[in-house]
C-alpha positions in Angstrom: 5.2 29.6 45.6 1.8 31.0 43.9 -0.9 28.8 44.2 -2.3 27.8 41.4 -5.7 28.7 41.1 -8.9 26.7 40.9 -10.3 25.8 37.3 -13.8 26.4 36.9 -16.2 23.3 36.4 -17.2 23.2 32.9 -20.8 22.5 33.8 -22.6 24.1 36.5 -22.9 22.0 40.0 -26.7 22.1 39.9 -27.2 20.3 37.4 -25.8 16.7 38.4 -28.0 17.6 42.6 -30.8 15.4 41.4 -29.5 13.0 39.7 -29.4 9.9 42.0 -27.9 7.3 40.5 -25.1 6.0 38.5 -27.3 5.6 35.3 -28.8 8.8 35.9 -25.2 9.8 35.2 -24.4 8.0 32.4 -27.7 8.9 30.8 -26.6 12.5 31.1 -23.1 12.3 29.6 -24.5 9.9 27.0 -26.5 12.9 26.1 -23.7 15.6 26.2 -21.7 12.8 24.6 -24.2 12.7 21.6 -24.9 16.8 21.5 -21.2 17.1 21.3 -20.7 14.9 18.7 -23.4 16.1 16.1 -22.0 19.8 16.8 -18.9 18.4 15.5 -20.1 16.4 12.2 -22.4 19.6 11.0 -19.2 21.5 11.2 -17.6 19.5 9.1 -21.0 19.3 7.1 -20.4 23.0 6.9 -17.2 23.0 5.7 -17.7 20.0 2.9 -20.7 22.1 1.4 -19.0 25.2 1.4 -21.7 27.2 3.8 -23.4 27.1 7.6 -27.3 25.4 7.7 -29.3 28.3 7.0 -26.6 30.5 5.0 -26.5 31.4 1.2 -25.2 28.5 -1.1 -22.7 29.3 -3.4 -24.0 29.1 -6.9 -21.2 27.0 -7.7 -22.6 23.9 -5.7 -25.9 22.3 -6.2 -25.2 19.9 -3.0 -27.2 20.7 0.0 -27.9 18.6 3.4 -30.5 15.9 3.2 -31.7 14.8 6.4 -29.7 12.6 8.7 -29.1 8.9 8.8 -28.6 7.0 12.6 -26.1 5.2 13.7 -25.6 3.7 17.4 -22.3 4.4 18.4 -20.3 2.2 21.2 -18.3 4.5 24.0 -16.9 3.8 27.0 -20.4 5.5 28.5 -22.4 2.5 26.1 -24.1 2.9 23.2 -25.2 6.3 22.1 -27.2 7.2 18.9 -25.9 9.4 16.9 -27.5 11.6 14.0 -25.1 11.3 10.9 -25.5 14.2 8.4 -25.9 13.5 4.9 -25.8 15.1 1.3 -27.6 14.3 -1.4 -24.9 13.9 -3.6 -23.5 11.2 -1.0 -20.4 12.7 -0.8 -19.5 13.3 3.0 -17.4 11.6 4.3 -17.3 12.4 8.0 -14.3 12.1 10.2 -15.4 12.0 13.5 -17.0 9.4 13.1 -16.3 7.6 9.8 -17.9 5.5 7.8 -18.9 1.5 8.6 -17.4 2.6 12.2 -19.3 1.6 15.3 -16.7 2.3 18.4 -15.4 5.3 20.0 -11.6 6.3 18.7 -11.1 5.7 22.7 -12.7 2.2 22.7 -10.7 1.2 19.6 -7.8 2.5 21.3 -8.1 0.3 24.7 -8.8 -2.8 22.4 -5.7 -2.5 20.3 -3.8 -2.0 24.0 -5.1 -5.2 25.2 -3.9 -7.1 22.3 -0.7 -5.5 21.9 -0.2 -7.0 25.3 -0.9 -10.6 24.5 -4.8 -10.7 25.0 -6.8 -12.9 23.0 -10.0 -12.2 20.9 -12.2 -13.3 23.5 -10.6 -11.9 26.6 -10.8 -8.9 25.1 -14.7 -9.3 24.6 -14.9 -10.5 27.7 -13.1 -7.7 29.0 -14.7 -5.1 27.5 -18.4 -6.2 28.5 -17.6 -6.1 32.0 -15.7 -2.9 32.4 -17.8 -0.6 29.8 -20.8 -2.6 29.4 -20.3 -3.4 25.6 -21.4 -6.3 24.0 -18.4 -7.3 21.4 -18.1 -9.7 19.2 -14.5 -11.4 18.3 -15.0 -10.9 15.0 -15.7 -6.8 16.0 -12.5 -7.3 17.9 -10.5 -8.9 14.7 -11.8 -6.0 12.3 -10.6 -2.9 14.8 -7.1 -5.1 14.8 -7.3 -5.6 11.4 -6.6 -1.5 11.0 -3.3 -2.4 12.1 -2.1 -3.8 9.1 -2.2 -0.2 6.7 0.3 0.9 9.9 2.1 -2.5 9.0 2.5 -1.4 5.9 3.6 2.0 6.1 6.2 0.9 8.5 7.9 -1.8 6.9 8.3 0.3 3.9 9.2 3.4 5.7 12.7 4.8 4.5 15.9 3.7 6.3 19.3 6.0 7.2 21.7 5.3 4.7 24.5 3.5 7.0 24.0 1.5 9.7 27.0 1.2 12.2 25.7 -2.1 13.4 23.2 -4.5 12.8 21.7 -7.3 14.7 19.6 -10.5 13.1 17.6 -13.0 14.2 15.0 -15.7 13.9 12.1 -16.1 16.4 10.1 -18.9 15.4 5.9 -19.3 16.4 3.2 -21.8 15.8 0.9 -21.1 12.6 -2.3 -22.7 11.2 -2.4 -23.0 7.5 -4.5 -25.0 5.1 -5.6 -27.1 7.8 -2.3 -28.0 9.4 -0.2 -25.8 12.4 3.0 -25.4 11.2 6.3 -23.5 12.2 6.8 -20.2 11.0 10.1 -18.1 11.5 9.9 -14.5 11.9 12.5 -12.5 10.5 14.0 -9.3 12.7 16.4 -7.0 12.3 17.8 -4.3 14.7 20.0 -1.6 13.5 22.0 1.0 15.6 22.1 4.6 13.7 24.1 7.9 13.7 22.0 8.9 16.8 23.6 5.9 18.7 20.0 4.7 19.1 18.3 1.1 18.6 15.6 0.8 15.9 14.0 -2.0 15.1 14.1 -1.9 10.8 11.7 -4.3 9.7 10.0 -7.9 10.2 9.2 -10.8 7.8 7.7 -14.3 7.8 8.6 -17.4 6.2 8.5 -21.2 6.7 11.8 -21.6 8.3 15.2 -20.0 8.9 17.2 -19.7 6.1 20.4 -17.9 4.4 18.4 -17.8 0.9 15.5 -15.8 2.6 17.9 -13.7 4.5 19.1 -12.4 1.4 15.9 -11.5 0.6 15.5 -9.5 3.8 19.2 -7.4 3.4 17.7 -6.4 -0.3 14.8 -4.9 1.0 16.5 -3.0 3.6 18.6 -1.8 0.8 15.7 -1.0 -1.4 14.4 1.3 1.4 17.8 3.6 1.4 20.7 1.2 3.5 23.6 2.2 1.1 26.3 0.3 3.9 26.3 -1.5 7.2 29.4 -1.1 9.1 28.8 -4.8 11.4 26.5 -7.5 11.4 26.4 -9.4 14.3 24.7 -12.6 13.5 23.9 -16.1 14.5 26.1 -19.0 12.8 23.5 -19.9 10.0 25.2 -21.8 7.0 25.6 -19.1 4.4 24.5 -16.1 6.3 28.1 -14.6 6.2 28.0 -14.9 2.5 24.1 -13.6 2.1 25.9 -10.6 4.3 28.1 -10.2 1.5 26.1 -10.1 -1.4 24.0 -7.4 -1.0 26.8 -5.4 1.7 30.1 -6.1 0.4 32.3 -4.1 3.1 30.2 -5.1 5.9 32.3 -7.0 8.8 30.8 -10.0 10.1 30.7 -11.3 13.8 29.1 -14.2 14.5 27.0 -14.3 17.9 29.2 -15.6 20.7 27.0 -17.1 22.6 24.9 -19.1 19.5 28.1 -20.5 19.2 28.7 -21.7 23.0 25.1 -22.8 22.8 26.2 -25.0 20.3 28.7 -26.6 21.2 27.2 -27.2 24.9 24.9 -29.7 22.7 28.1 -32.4 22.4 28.6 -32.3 26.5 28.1 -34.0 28.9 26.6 -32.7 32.3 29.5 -33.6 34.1 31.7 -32.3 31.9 29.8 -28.8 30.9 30.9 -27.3 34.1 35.0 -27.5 33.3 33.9 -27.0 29.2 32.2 -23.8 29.2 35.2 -22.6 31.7 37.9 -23.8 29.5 36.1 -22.2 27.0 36.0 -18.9 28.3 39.4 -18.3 28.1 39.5 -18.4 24.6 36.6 -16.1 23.7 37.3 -14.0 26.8 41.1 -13.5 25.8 42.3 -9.9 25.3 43.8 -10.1 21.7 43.0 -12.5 19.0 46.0 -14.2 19.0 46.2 -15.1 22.7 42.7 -16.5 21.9 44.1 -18.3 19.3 46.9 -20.0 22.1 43.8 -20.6 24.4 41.8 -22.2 21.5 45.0 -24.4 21.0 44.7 -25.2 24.5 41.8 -26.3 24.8 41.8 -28.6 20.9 44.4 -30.7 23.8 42.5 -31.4 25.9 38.8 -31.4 25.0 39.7 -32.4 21.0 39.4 -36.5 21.5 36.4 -36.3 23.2 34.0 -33.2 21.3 36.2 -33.0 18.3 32.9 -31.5 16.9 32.8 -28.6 19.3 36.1 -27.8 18.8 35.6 -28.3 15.0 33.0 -25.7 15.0 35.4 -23.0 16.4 37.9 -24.0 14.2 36.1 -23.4 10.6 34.0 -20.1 12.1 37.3 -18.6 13.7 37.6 -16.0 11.5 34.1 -14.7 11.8 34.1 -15.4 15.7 36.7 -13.6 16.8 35.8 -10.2 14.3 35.8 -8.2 17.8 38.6 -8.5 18.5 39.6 -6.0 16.0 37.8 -3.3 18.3 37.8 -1.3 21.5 36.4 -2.8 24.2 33.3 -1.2 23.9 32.4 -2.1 20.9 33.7 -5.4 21.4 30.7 -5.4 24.2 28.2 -4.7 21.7 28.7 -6.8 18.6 30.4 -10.1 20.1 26.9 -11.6 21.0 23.2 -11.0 20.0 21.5 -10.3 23.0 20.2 -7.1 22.1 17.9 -8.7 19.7 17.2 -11.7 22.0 16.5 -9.0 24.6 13.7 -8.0 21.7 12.5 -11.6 21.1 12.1 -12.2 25.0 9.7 -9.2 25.2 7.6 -10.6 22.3 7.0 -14.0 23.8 5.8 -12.1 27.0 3.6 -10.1 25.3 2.5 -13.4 22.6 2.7 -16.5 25.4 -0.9 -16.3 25.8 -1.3 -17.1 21.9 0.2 -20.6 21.3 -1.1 -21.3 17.7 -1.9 -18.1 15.1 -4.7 -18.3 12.6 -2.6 -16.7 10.1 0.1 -15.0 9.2 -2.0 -11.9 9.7 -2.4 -12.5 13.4 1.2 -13.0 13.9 2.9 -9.6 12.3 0.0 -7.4 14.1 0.9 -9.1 17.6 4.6 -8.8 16.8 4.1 -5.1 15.4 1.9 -4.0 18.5 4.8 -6.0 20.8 7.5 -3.9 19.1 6.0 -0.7 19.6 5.7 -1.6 23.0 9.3 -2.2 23.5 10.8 1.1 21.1 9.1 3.1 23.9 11.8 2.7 26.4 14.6 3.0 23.5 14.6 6.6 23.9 18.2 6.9 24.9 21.6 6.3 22.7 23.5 3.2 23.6 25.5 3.8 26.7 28.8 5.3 26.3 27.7 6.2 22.8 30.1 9.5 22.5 33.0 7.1 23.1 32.0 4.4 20.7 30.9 7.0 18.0 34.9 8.5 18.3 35.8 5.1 17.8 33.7 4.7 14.9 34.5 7.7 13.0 38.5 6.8 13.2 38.2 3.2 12.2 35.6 4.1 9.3 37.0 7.3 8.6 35.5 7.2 5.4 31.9 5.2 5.8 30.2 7.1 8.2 28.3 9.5 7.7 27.0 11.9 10.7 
């Protein structure tokens, strides 16, 4: 094997032999920093006025450079003054360093990181003075995350595929300050699963509670943005969520969440008896067909009916919408019967938010949840597993509604 040869060092050795100290360093490469930095906004001087400093000025342009205006600039090597050209027509706009802007694109960078990851306000200031030296204030901190609210933007009304083979909702609920009073506030999410077999988290929204009314609001946005169909939702038991399915996606099957509803109907036990109840239980959403579930569910009316008739009410009236998987292969059975994969989603954004019990705003909460997001579709790079499989099985029992 070759050896790969030695890179030059960009700057000659000599020059760093007398420096002594640490500072003596930083002072240095706060200088290159600065040098390099002006280099860069007279080019783009250059290229806004149309000529070099020095060079013939088109006679189409009476604009020409006017001096240069300071600005301290905060880096991860401190502050560093910088000279910022200007025009005398005011009409540069640099990009390197843009207007009303005080930190390094690096700086702003690290401080969006540590809030994505659940850091307040002031342990990032704190943080930030004692690595780099900076002195920040939370409100500097609150105006760099403020930025992330144009990428809100942009992605909540991003354009979505046209079908959807499966969607997941859910609820996750966080404390909120408003007018004076911390209130609850629900957090709308929904995942969808595309052609590519691959999760994507479509959008988030915020209201004052959970509710089939604003749900419907939610499914007409995601049509707004380009869903023409969704093939399954797979949903929690909300009253009137099936039908808000319905409205806006007519064909759409609907599989209520599994799980919500064991959850559920563990409320009406006892401990003593929750042991034998959720085993009983398992037979009948663990069957192989629907109708041995069915026998099973009949089953277990006899001998759990006189004491939680409520449970076993509750499986009654959602049977239909329960036992939707049944209609499927096994592996798709796997994927729609329960929502996990979007309380998979909601556990990772309370471990990145659990430092953050009560939110100024509703602001505060879509940035943390957007950065917390982000973090998580970073690992989603892969299709579901078995994906070929459950796409075959897709195409044949929606011949005619997917698209790929």
């Amino acid at each position: 094997m070759k050896k790969k040869e030695k890179q030059p060092l960009p700057l000659p050795p000599e020059i760093f032999k007398n420096m002594k100290t640490a500072q003596e360093l930083d002072e240095f490469l706060g200088a290159i920093y600065k040098q390099g930095v002006e280099v860069l906004l007279n080019g783009e001087m250059d290229e806004h006025l149309g000529y070099e400093r020095n060079g013939n000025k088109p006679e189409n342009t009476d604009n020409i450079r006017n001096g240069t205006s300071l600005k301290t600039l905060k880096s991860d090597i401190g502050d560093v003054e910088i000279g910022i050209p200007r025009d005398r027509n005011s009409t540069f706009e640099p990009i390197i360093v843009p207007k009303h802007k005080r930190f390094s694109g690096k700086i702003e960078d690290i401080i969006i990181g540590m809030y994505s990851r659940g850091m307040t306000t002031r342990d990032i200031e704190e943080q930030i003075k004692e690595i780099y030296g900076i002195e920040l204030s939370e409100t500097s901190v609150s105006n760099i995350t403020a930025k992330i609210l144009e990428n809100i933007k942009q992605w909540q009304e991003r354009p979505l595929e046209d079908v959807y083979y499966i969607l997941w909702m859910d609820g996750i609920n966080f404390k909120v300050r408003q007018s004076g009073k911390v209130i609850n506030k629900t957090v709308y999410l929904v995942i969808g699963l595309g052609k590519e077999g691959k999760k994507e988290v479509l959008g988030m929204w915020i209201d004052t509670s959970e509710s089939a009314s604003f749900w419907l609001s939610v499914l007409t946005d995601l049509k707004a943005r380009g869903v023409e169909d969704v093939l399954i939702a797979s949903t929690d038991n909300l009253k009137g969520f099936t039908d808000a399915i319905k409205t806006v996606f007519p064909k759409a099957v609907t599989q209520l969440c599994v799980v919500h509803q064991i959850r559920n109907s563990m409320k009406y036990v006892v401990w003593k008896d929750k042991k034998q109840f959720v085993a009983d239980l398992k037979t009948v959403y663990g069957a192989v067909t629907r109708e041995a579930a069915l026998n099973a569910l009949s089953d277990f009316e006899k001998k759990w009916g006189s004491k939680y008739a409520y449970a076993v009410k509750s499986w009654k009236e959602n049977w239909d919408n329960l036992t939707s998987y049944f209609d499927y292969p096994i592996e798709i059975r796997k994927i729609i019967y329960t929502t996990n994969v979007i309380e998979s989603l909601n556990n990772c954004i309370r471990k990145y938010t659990k430092s953050k019990s009560v939110f100024p705003d509703d602001q505060s909460v879509l940035k943390s949840i957007y950065l917390s997001i982000m973090n998580v579709q970073k690992k989603w790079n892969h299709s579901v597993r078995n994906w070929g499989l459950i796409l075959s099985q897709f195409l044949i029992i929606f011949e005619e509604r997917c698209r790929i």
